[in-house]
Residue, then its C-alpha position, 0 to 999 in steps of 0.5 A: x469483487x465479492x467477499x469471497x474472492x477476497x483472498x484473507x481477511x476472514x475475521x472481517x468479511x465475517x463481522x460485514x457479513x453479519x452487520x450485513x444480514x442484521x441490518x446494522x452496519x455502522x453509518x461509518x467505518x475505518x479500514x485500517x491497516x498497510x497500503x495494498x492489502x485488500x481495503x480498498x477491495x473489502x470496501x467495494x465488496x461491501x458496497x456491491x453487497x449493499x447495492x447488489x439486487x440479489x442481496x449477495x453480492x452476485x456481480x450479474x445484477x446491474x448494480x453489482x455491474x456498476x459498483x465493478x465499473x465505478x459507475x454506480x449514482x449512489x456510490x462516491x469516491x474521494x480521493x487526494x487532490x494533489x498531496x491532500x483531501x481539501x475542504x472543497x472535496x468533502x463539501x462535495x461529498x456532502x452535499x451528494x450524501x444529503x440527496x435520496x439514493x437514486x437507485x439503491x438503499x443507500x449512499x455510500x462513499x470510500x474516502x481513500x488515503x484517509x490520512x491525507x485529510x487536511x484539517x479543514x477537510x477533517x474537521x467538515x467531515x467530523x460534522x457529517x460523522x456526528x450527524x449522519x445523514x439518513x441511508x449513507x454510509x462512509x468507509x475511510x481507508x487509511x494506512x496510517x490512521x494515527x494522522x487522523x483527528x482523533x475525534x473523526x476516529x472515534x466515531x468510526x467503526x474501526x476495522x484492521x486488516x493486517x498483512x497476508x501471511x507469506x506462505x499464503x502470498x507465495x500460493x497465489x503469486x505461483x498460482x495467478x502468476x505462473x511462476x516459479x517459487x524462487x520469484x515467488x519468493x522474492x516478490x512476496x519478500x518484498x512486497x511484504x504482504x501487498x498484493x498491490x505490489x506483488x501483482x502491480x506495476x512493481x513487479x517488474x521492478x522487483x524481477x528485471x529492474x532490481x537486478x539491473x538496480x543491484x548490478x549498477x550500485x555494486x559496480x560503483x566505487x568510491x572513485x566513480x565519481x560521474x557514474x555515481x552521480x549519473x545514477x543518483x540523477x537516474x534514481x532521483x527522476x524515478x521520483x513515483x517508484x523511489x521509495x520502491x528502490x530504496x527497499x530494494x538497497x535495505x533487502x539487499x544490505x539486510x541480506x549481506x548482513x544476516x549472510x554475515x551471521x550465517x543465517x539460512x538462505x531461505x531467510x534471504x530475499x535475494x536467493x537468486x543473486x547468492x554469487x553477488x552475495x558472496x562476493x560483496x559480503x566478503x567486502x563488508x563488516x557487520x559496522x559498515x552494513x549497519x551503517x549503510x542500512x541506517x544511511x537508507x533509513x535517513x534517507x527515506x526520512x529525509x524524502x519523506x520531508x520533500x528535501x532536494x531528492x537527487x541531493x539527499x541520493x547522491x548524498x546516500x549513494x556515496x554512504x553506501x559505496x565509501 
């Protein structure tokens, strides 16, 4: 992975290029910015262009090779063990950044979901910031950097990455996917300026599965009282890709409503189910989606907090069908 075939992100493939080619990259930096946007790539670019034996990043040298393989001696990864980084992890860390690189200028480590630090981890980390080790080099990513101690983010470089623009998304996925614009659309509407999603295993999902999704929910009435319970028990056991879901029920109430106040349709994200549309918009007021698009807000809020998932889904299943 180089710069260069990182799609976006110009204003900070410009700023490492430069640190780059003065020798004075930051002993630490924060990467932040939405989940699946490119981070994680931007931080293995850069250290393939540390790494690199060419000085550029080449991907023929082998250590351009190893860094792609993640199999390079001075390059570390940590990553959440469970629902947090722990202590124990970051002494790890440690101590493999207090050895002499064996094969490159410098250690580096990318600590991935930064936020998820526990305390104990943070504060350990906060050590090594304030006294860097010689030839290291930490880049953190996290999309929610505000969960960070503060004293651990003020002494990072800070980096943020937004999301990539639409139209540009909509290019790549018709290019690299082979599709048609009408897809196109619908996967960078709701993957929302994620290449990780738009190209990952929620492809699918936002494709075949969310209309066999939106089909099952439409079909339930306030007196299907076992299929409802049936397909909150089949969502609940969905538990990796349940927030995925979730926002496909808010696109499609979202939709109903701007429907409602006769938006444009290229302002929609379903544009291929505009009949189902029709349909349920002519069942709805502008009250009722509003009210359902605040139950699905409750409810990722609620998941959020671990509470009982196929209880806090029946419970929003008959919400949106009442």
């Amino acid at each position: 992975m180089t710069f260069a075939s990182i799609i976006g992100h110009d204003r900070q493939k410009d700023l490492l290029r430069r640190a780059l080619s003065s020798d004075r990259l930051s002993h630490a930096y924060l990467f932040e910015g939405p989940s699946g946007i490119g981070k994680r790539l931007m931080a293995l670019a850069l250290a393939r262009a540390v790494f690199c034996q060419q000085g550029t990043g080449c991907g023929d040298c082998a250590a351009c090779r190893k860094v792609d393989h993640h199999n390079h001696p001075d390059l570390h990864f940590v990553e959440a063990d469970g629902s947090s980084i722990k202590i124990e992890q970051i002494r790890t860390m440690q101590k493999e950044l207090s050895y002499r690189p064996l094969e490159a200028p410098k250690k580096i480590c990318v600590i991935d979901d930064a936020e998820k630090l526990n305390l104990a981890a943070g504060n350990a980390l906060l050590k090594t910031l304030e006294e860097p080790t010689a030839n290291t080099l930490i880049i953190m990513l996290s999309a929610q950097p505000d969960a960070l101690l503060i004293t651990i983010r003020s002494r990072c470089q800070r980096l943020p990455f937004a999301r990539i623009e639409r139209k540009r998304l909509m290019e790549v996925l018709c290019e690299q996917l082979a599709i048609d614009e009408t897809e196109a659309h619908i996967l960078t509407s709701l993957a929302n300026g994620s290449f990780k999603k738009a190209l990952g295993k929620d492809r699918e999902l936002y494709i075949e599965g969310r209309r066999d999704l939106l089909k099952t929910l439409t079909g339930l009435t306030p007196g299907s009282v076992l299929p409802l319970f049936n397909f909150a028990e089949k969502l609940a056991q969905n538990k990796e890709l349940l927030p995925e879901i979730l926002e496909i029920f808010q696109a499609f109430y979202r939709d109903l409503l701007l429907y409602h106040y006769g938006r444009s349709e290229n302002e929609l994200v379903n544009i291929d189910l505009m009949n189902k549309i029709h349909r349920v918009a002519s069942e709805e007021s502008t009250s009722s989606l509003l009210g359902k698009l605040s139950a699905l807000d409750q409810t990722r809020r609620q998941l959020a907090r671990n509470v009982n998932r196929q209880l806090a889904v029946e419970v929003l299943l008959m919400r949106l069908v009442a």
